[in-house]
N, C-alpha and C positions, 0 to 999 in steps of 0.2 A: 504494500500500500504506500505510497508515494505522500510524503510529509506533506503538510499542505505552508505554502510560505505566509508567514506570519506578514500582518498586515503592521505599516507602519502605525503610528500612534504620537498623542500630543507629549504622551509620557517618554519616550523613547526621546524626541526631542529637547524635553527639558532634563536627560538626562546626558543628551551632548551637547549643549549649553551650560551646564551645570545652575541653570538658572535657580534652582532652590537653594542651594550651598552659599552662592555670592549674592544673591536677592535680600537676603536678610529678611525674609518677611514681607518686604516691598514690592517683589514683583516675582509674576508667578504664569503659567500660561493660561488660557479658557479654553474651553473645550471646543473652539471656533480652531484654535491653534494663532491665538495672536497672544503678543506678551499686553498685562495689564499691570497697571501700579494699584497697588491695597494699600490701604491707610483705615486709619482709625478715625471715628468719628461717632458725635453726640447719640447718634442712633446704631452703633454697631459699624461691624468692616462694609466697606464700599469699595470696589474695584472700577475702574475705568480701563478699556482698553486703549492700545497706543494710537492704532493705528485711527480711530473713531477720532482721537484728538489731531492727530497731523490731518484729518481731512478739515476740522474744525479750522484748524490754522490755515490748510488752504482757502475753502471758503472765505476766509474774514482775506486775501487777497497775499498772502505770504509762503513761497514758494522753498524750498532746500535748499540749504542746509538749514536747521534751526535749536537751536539752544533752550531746552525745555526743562524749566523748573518749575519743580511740583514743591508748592509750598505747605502743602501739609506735612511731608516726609521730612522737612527742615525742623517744623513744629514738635514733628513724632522724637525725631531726634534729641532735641534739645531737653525734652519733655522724658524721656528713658535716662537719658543721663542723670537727671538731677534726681528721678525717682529710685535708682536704680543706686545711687549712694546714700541717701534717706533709709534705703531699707536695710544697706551693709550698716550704716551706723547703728541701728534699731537694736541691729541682730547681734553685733559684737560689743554694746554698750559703749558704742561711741560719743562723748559728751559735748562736744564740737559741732559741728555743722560743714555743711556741704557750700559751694559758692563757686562755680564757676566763671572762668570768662574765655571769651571768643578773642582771637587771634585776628585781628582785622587784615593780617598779610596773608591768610589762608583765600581769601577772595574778600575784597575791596570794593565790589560793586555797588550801589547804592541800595535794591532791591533787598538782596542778600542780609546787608546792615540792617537796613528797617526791618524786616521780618525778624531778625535774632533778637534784636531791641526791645521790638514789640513784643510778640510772643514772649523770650524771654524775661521781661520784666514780673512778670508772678514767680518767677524764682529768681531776682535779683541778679539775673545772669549779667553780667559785666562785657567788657572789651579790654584788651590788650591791645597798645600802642606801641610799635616798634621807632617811630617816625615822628615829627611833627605835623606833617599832614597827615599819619594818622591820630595821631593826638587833637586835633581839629574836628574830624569825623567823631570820634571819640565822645568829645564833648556837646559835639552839638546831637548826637543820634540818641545818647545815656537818658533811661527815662525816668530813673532815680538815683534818690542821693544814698540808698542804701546799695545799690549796684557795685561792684570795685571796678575802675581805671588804672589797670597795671603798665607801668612804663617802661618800655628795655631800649635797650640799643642806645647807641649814642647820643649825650642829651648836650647840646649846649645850653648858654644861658636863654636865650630866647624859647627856649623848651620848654626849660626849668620853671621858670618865670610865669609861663603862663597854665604850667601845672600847679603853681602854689597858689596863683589866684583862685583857681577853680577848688582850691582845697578848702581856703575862707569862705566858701559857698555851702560846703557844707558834704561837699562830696569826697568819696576817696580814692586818693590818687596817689599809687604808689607810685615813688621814685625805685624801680632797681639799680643798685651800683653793677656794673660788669663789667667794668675796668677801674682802675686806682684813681685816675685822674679824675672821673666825675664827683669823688665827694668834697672837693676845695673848691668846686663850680656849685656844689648845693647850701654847700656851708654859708657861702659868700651870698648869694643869693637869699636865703632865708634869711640874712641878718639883713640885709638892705630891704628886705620888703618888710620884714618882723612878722613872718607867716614859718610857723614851723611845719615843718618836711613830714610826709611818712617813708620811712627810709626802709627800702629792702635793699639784701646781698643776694646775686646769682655767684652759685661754691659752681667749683670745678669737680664735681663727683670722681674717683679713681674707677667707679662704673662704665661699662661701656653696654652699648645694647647691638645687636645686627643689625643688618639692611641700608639699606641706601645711603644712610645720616645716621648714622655710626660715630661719624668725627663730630658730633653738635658736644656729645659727651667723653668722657675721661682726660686723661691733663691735659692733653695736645689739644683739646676746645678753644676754639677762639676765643668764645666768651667765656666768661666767669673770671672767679676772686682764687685763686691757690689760697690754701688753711694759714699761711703765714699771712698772708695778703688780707683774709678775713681778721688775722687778731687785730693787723693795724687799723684796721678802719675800726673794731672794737673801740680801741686806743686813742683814736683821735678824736669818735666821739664821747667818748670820755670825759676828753681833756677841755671840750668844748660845753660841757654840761649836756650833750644832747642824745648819751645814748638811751633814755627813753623815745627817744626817735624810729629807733631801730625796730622796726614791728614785724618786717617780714620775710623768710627763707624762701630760696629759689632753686630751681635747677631747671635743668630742659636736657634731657640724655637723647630725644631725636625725634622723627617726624611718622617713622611709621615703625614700632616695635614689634616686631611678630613672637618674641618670645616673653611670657609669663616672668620666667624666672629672673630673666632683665629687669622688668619691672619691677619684682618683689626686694631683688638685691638691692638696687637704685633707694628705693623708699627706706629701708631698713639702715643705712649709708646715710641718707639725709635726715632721717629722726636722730641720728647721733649728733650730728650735728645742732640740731635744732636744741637737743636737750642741754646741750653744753654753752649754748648761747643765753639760753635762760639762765644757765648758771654763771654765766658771764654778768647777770644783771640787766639787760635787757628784756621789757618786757612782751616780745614779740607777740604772738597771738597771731599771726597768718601765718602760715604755709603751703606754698605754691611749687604743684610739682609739674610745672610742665605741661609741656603735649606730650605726645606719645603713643594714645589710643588708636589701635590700628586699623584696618581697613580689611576685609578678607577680598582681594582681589580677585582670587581664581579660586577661591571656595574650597580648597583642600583643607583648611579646619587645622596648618600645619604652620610650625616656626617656618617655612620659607619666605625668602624674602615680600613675596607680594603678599601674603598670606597671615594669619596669627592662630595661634593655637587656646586660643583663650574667648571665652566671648564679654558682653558689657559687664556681668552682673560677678565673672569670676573675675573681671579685673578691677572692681569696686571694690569686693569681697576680701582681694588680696591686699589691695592698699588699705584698706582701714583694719583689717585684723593685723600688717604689719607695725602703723602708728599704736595700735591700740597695744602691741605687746611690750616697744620698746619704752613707750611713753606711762606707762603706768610702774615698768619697773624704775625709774627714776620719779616716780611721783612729779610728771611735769603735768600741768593741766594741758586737755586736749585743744589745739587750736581748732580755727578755725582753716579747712580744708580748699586749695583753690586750683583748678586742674585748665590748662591753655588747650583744650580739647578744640582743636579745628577743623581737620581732616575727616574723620568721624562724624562730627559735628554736619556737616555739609557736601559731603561727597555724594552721601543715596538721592539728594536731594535732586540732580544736575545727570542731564543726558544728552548727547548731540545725537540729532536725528538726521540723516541723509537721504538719500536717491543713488541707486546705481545707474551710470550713465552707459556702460559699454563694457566689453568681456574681452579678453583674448583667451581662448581656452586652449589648453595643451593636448590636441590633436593634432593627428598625421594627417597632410593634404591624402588626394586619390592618389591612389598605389598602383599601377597596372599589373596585371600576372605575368612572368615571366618564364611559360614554363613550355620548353627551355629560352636559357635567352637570348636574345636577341645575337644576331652577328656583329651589331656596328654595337653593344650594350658595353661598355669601359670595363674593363676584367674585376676593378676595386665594385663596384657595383654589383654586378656578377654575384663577387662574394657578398657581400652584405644580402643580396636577395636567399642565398645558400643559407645563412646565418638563421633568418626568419624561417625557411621551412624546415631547418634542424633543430629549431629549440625544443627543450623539454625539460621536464623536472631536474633530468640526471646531467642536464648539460648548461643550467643556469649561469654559476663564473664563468665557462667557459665561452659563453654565449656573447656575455657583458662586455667581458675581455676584447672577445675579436668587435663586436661594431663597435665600439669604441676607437680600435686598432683602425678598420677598416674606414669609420666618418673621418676621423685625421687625415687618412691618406686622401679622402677625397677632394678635403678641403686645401690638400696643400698642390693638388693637382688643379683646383680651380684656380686658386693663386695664379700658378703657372701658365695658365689656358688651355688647359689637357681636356679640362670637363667644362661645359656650356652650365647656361645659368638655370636650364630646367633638368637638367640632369645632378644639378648641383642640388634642386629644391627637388629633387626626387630622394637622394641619398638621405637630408634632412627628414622629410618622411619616413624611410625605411626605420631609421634609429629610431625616429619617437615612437613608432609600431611597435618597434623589438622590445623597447625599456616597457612599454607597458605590458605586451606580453608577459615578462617578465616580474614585473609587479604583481598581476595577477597569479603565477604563476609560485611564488611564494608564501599565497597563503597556505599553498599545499606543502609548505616544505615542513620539518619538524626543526631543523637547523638551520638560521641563514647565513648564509657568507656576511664574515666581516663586509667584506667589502660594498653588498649588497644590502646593509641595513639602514632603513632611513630612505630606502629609494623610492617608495611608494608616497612616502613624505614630501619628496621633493618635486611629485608631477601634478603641480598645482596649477589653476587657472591666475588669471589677474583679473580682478574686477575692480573698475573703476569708479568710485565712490566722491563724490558731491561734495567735498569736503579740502580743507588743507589740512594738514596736521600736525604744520606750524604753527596756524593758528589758533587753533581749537584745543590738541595735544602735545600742548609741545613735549611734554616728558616723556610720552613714547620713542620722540626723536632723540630726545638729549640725556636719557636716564636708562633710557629702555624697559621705562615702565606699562605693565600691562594693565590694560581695563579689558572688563567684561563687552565682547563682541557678540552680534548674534540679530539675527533677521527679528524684526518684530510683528510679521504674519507668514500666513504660509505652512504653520509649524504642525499640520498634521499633514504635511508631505514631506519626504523624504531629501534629505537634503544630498544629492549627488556628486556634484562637482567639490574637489578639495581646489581653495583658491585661497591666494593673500589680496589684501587691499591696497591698493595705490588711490593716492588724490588728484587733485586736479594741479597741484604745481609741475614744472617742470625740472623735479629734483630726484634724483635717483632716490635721494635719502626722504623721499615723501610717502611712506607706506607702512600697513601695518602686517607684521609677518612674523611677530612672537605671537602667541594667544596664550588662557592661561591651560592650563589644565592638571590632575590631583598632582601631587608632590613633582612637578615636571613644566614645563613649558610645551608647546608646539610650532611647530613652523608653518603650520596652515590651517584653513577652517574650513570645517564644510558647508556649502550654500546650493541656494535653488538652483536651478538653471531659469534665465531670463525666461519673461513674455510677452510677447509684441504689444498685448492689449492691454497692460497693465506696469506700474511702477513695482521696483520692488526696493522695500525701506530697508534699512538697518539703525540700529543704535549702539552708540557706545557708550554707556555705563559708569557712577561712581565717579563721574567728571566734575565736582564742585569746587574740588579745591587744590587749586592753585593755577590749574589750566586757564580760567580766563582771563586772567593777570598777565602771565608768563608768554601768552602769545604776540607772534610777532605780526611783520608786514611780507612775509616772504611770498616774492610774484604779485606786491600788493592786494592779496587777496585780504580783505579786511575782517571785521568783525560781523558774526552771523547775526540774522534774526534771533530775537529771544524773545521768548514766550513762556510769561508765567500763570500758571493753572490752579485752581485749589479744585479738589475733587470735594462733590456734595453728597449727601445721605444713600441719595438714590441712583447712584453710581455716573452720573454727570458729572459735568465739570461746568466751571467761569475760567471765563481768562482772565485773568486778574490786571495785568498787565503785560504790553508789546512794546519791545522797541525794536524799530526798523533799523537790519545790519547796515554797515554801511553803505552807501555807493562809490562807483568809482571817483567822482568829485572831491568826498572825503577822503577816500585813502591817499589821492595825490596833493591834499593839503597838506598831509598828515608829513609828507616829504617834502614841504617847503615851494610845492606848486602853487601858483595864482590858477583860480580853474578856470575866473574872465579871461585872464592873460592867453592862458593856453585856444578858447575858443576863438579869442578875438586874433592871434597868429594861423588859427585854421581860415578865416574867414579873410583874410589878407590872401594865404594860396590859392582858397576857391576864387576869389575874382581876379587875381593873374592866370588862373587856371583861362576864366570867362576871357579875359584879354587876349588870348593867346589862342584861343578859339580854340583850347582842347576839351571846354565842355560847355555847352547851353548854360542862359541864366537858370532854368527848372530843373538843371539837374543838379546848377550851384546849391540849389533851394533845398533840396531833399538830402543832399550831402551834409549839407550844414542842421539837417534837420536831427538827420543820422548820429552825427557828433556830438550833438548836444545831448540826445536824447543818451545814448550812452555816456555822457556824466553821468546821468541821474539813475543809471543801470546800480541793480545788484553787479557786486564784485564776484560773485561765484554763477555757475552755469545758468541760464536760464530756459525754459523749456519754451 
């Protein structure tokens, strides 16, 4: 009885996506086979599907690429965080409290700000200021004076200054030191204005964590205080009467930790310290541990880099059981808890949506039979056609081996002018036949040649995607960080064709060709095969932060449509808010173009053009209409 082939499924799908492992809860498939965002809301879960809102956005007249933020997922976020250390305190008799704040360098958007601010404001969620413009943003978005204003990075006096005023207001705004030099710029400052300071130290922890920003932490950190370095600013404020100044500990060991035990060493390192500061006689009462909070990238649930092996509630659980063990055996009272969670924080929130424009797919042109061959057929050719009707299981290396052997000689006989240019793209043929043969030909093997592993890996299509990935991701390019890939309808069809992603720049280095997968990476993904009558979407995933900061102008392709949604009861959505990507008139501003200038030098051509009678005044007209109208184009493809 002949097995019957199993039918593909939505489940099968979302188990080569791994879309439940890295979705967090957030997003999940429908039995349609389209990806939908779930979110929590007043009346229970609500799901919206993706692709219902990309038509929504087209509808309202906004075309691919687009940048979609879902601000419930930002709310949900912010909202598990703070619950989710509320209830490790509860539970390990934590006597302190919870108090985060946002990183405004993790994404600086306007939108992004307002929604943390706001939402965040029923847990006193704060902002961290690396900058003085972000110190600006800082102050003007904070929507109480019980919120914290954490300050790092480089502060000159103009900084300073305008964090001390903001202090007499009522609000708090820590000063961190991270270098020596800034406490004789704070000292000086507070005695000329007569506003005293809330002073934090960022330590240099001897901790280190993995991944990416590894170097933010242990001594070789740029920033922070070395322990000798902490006694003297102890010392100085001392000597100044002001170490009741001194209120708050810092660290920052890196941006994306994937290991637990990183975490747990790091906290247990810095409650030493903390303890012995209070025994120094300051009376601190903040402790700020950073960011850190990771991201599960490709859903393996594991210490690898893009990954973590821990989820929110064991990484809550671990830091407050680890204060709570060393702090109690010194009898220090517990502080107050303060965590630069940005990544986490805002990453589920954020997805870029595309259009594929075009394929090259890794097939052989038409092959003619050969059998036998031809008398004028080139002897190297000859053989490679021998090669394809000898292959077999028992003869795979051997196989590789010669058309390999055999395409070089071909190709060095073209060079020469020995082989014409269709017999050259006939040879090309023969090979991609043979390697595929051969790919297939290896699932039956039980051993596969060294040499031969990875090859089915590598006969991928190229699909061309909507998008740059300068602008959108740039860390794919410049870190070789993965995000979650993956079609957002379609998905109870089987996905056939293995392809990587190229964009629309003209950059070798514009494409995406790691993906993630369990304890491992890949070099390709699998996807539909196109159809004439229809677009087909993809999304990239876990894009909130720092990607739309860190993009560039590359090929002037600018910044995308964004489109933000809040999903309603009844599985609908509002757009909350659009902003139109740029056009091309912008991005050439953006490079010190005049875009008058430029049309009014076109419009000079066109009537020398009319002068010189190489074109009609109606066709100057429509020329110049052309050019204009393309200022005000989208910078990415248009349909």
């Amino acid at each position: 009885m002949k097995e019957m082939l199993k039918r593909w499924s939505v489940a099968d799908s979302a188990n080569v996506y791994g879309i439940k492992e890295w979705g967090a809860g957030y997003f999940d498939l429908s039995s349609k086979g389209e990806v939908v965002v779930r979110v929590e809301t007043e009346s229970g879960i609500a799901e919206t599907s993706l692709l219902d809102i990309i038509r929504g956005i087209e509808d309202r007249g906004f075309g691919m690429p687009v940048l979609l933020r879902v601000e419930n997922v930002l709310d949900q976020q912010i909202s598990r965080l703070n619950e989710s250390f509320r209830q490790s305190m509860k539970s390990f008799g934590y006597r302190g409290r919870y108090q985060g704040v946002f990183p405004i360098k993790v994404n600086q958007q306007a939108q992004v700000i307002e929604e943390v601010t706001r939402f965040g404001a029923r847990f006193n969620h704060g902002l961290e200021a690396g900058s003085k413009a972000e110190l600006v943003i800082a102050l003007s978005m904070i929507q109480s004076t019980e919120s914290f204003i954490v300050c790092n990075g480089y502060k000159d006096p103009e900084f300073i200054d305008l964090g001390l005023q903001t202090t007499s207001m009522g609000y708090k705004v820590f000063f961190v030191i991270e270098t020596p030099t800034e406490l004789p710029i704070i000292l000086e400052r507070s005695e000329a204005l007569g506003i005293e300071p809330l002073i934090g130290i960022r330590i240099k922890l001897s901790s280190r964590a993995g991944g990416h920003w590894q170097d933010s932490g242990g001594d070789n950190s740029i920033f922070g205080l070395t322990t000798s370095q902490v006694v003297e600013v102890v010392d100085r404020l001392r000597e100044h009467d002001m170490l009741h100044c001194l209120r708050l500990l810092h660290y920052h060991l890196g941006s994306q930790i994937p290991n637990i035990r990183d975490i747990r060493t790091a906290v247990r390192e810095t409650a030493r310290y903390y303890s012995d500061l209070v025994g120094e006689g300051a009376p601190m009462g903040y402790l700020d541990l950073g960011g850190g909070l990771a991201v599960d990238y490709d859903g393996s649930q594991t210490n690898f880099v893009h990954s973590k092996n821990y989820n929110l509630d064991e990484y809550t659980a671990d830091v407050v059981e680890v204060l709570v063990g060393v702090l109690n055996e010194r009898e220090i009272p517990h502080p107050t808890v303060i965590t630069e969670s940005g990544r986490a924080t805002v990453a589920y929130s954020s997805m870029l949506l595309f259009n594929i424009l075009d394929v090259t797919q890794y097939t052989p042109g038409f092959i003619p039979e050969q059998e036998p061959p031809a008398p004028d057929l080139p002897e190297s050719l000859a053989n490679m056609y021998e090669v394809r009707r000898t292959l077999s299981v028992r003869n795979l290396q051997e196989c590789y081996n010669d058309a390999i052997y055999y395409r070089e000689e071909i190709r060095e006989e073209f060079e020469h002018g020995n082989i014409a240019l269709r017999q050259r793209a006939l040879a090309d043929s023969l090979f991609m036949d043979i390697i595929q043969r051969i790919a297939v030909l290896l699932k039956k093997v039980k051993r596969v040649p060294r040499e031969l592993e990875g090859l089915q890996e590598g006969l991928y299509d190229i699909y061309y995607g909507n998008f740059s990935v300068f602008q959108s991701l740039p860390d794919v390019w410049a870190i070789d960080q993965i995000f979650p890939v993956m079609p957002i309808h379609r998905l109870d069809q089987e996905p056939l064709r293995r392809a990587i992603l190229a964009d629309i720049t003209c950059d070798s280095d514009g494409k995406i060709d790691t993906f993630g997968a369990v304890h491992d990476v890949q070099k390709s993904i699998l996807l539909h095969e196109l159809q004439d009558d229809q677009e087909y979407y993809l999304g990239v995933f876990l894009v909130g932060a720092y990607q739309e900061t860190l993009g560039d102008l590359h090929n002037l392709l600018g910044d995308t449509h964004v489109v933000s949604v809040r999903i309603k009861a009844d599985g609908g959505f509002d757009v909350v808010r659009e902003i139109e990507g740029d056009s091309i008139s912008d991005v050439l501003s953006y490079v010190e173009y005049n875009p008058k200038t430029l049309v009014e030098n076109f419009r000079h051509k066109l009537e020398q053009a009319v002068r010189d009678g190489r074109i009609s005044v109606a066709q100057r007209r429509k020329l110049l209409q052309a050019y204009e109208a393309g200022m005000r184009g989208y910078t990415y493809y248009e349909r």
